[in-house]
C-alpha positions as CSV (number, residue, x, y, z in Angstrom):
1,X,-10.8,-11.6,-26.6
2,X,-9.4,-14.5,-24.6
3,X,-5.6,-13.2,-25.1
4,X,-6.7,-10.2,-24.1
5,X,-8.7,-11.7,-20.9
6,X,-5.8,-13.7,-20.0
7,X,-2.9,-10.6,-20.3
8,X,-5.2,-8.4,-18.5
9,X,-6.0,-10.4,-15.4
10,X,-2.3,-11.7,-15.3
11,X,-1.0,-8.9,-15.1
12,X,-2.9,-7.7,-12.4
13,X,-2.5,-10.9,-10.4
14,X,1.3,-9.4,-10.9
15,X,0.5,-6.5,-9.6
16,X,-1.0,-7.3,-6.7
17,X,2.0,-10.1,-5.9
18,X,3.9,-6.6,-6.4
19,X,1.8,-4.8,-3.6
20,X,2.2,-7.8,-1.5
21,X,5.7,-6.9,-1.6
22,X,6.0,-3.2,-1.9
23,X,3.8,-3.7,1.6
24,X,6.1,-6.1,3.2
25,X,8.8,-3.8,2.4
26,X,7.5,-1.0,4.2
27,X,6.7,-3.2,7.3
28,X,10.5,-4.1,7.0
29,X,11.4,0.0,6.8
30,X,9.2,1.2,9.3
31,X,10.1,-1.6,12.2
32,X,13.6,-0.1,11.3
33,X,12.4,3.1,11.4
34,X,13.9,4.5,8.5
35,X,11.1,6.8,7.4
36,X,13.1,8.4,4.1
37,X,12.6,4.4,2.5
38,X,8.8,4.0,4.4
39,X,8.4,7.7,2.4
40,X,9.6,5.9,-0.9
41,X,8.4,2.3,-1.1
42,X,4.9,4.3,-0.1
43,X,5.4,6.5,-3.0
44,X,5.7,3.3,-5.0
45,X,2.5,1.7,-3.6
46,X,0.5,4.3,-4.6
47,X,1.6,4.3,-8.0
48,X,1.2,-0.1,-8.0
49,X,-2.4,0.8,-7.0
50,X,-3.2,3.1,-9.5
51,X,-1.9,0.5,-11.9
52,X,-4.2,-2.1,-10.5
53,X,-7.4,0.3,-10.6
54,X,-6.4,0.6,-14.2
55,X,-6.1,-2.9,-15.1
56,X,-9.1,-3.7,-13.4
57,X,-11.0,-1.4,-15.1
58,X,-10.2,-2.3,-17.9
59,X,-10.6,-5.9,-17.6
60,X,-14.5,-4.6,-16.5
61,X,-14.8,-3.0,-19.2
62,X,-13.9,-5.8,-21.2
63,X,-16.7,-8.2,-19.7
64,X,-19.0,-5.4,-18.9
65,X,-21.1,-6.3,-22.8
66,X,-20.4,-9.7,-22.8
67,X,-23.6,-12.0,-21.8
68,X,-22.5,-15.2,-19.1
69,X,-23.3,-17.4,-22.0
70,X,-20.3,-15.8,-24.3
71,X,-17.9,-16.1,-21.4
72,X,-18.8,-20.3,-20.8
73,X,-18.4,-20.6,-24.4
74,X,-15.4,-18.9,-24.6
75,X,-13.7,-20.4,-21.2
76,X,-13.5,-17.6,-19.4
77,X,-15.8,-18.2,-16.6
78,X,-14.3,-20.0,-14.6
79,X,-10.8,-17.9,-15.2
80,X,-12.9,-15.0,-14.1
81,X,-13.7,-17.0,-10.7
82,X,-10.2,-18.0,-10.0
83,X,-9.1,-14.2,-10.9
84,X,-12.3,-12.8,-8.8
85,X,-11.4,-15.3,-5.6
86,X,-7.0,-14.8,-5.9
87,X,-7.6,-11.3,-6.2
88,X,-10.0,-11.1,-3.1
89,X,-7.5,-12.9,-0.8
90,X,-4.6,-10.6,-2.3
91,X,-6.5,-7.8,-1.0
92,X,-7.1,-9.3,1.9
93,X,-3.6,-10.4,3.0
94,X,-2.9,-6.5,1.8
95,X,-5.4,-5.1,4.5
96,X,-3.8,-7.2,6.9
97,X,-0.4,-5.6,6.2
98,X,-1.8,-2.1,6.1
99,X,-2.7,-2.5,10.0
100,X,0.6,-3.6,10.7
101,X,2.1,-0.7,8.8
102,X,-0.5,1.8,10.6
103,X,0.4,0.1,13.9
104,X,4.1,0.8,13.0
105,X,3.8,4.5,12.2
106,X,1.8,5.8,14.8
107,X,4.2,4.1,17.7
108,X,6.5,6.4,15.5
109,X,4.2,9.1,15.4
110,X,4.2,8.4,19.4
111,X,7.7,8.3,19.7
112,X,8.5,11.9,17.3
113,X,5.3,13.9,19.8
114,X,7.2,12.8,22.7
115,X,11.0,13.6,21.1
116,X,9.3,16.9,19.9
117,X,8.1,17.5,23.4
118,X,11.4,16.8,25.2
119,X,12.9,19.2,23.1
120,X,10.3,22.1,23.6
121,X,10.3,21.4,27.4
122,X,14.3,21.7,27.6
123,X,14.3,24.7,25.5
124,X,12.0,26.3,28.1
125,X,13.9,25.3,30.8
126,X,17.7,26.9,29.8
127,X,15.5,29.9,28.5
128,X,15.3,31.1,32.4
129,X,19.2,30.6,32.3
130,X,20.1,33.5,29.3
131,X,23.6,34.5,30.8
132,X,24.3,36.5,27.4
133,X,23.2,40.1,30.0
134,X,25.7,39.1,32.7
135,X,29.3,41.3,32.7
């Protein structure tokens, strides 16, 4: 049970080192504003979290029978703390970057409206200017 403790929680500290980045990443794209790579590296986020739902599921199913003296015994409490507290500030740091990136793509949501706008307004204007009737 400890191997499998251990493997488990690892790999989702991994994970969410992974979503750290994938997160950084899209900061990087969207200040660039290079929406095809925000598209993909978001793509790839969502797929990281469904990863890290699954490994944390399974790591509470894992504990979910096992009594507090069992985990002492076997070491694991105090693994489980460290997981529980480096996992929490993970997620954290995370949230942090998912305002940025919101921030990011609604000044580009901004900056497309008005784009889309300009366009639909000068269309409008060389409508009243159809020469295609004149001999």
């Amino acid at each position: 049970m400890f191997d499998r403790a251990s493997y488990l929680i690892m790999r989702h500290l991994e994970f969410l080192n992974l979503l750290c980045e994938v997160s950084r990443l899209i900061i990087k794209y969207a200040a660039k504003q290079d929406v095809d790579r925000v598209s993909l590296e978001s793509v790839n986020r969502d797929k990281i979290i469904s990863i890290l739902i699954g490994f944390h599921d399974q790591i509470n199913q894992l504990f979910k029978n096992t009594a507090k003296e069992n985990l002492k015994s076997l070491g694991l409490d105090e693994i489980l703390k460290t997981w529980a507290r480096e996992s929490e500030e993970k997620i954290e740091y995370v949230q942090a970057l998912d305002i940025q990136i919101l921030e990011l793509l609604n000044q580009e949501k901004q900056k497309t409206k008005e784009d889309i706008q300009n366009v639909y307004l000068n269309r409008r204007k060389l409508s009243g200017y159809n020469l295609s009737n004149v001999k």
